[in-house]
N, C-alpha and C positions, 0 to 999 in steps of 0.2 A: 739400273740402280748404280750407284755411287761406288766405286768400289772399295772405299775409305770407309764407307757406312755398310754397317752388319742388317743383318736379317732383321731383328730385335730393333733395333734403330728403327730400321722405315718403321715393322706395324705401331712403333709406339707413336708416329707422325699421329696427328688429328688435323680432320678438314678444318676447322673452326677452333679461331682463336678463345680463347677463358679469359673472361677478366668477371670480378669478384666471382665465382662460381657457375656465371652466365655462359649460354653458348651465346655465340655469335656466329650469322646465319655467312658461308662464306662466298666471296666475291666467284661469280665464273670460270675467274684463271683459276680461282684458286683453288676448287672443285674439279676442274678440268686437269690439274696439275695429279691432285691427290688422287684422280681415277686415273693417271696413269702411271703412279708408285705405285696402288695395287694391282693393276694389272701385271706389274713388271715383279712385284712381290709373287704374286701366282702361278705367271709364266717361268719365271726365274730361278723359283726351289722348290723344295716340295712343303710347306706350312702344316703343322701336325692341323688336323680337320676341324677341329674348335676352334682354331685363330684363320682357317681360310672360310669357313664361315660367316667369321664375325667381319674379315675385309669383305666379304660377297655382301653381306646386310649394309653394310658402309657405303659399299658403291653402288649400291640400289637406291638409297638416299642421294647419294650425291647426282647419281643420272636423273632422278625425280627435278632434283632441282635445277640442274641445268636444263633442263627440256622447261621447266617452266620458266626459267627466266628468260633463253631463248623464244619461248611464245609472248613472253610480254614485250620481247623488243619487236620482234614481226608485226604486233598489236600498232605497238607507237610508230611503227614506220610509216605500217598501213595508213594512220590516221595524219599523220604532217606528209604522206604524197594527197593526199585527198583535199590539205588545206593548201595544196598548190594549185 
């Protein structure tokens, strides 16, 4: 963690940018980045149990989704070694 940046800073980070109200779904790094501000929020202090909660449901999500996008690149690799 930043040491310029407080506790309160990182959890209020979100994986996914907002435009009009919208989530937007985020890129890999960017997923990959924010599971490891939480981890480092977790390992790092001690989060009263409501807000380490809510970063553990956060980064359940975001592993969901990198595992899945990670499976869809394995997908398209698989299939352009096969159109070689």
């Amino acid at each position: 963690m930043d040491k310029n940046t407080t506790l309160e800073q990182q959890q209020e980070k979100t994986p996914v940018k907002r435009k009009a109200n919208k989530e937007i779904t985020p890129s890999f790094e960017e997923a990959l980045t924010r599971l490891q501000e939480i981890a480092d929020i977790l390992e790092n202090s001690n989060p009263p149990l409501d807000k380490a909660l809510t970063l553990y449901e956060e980064s359940s999500r975001l592993l969901k989704l990198c595992s899945t996008l990670l499976e869809s690149a394995t997908q398209k690799i698989t299939v352009l070694e096969k159109d070689n």
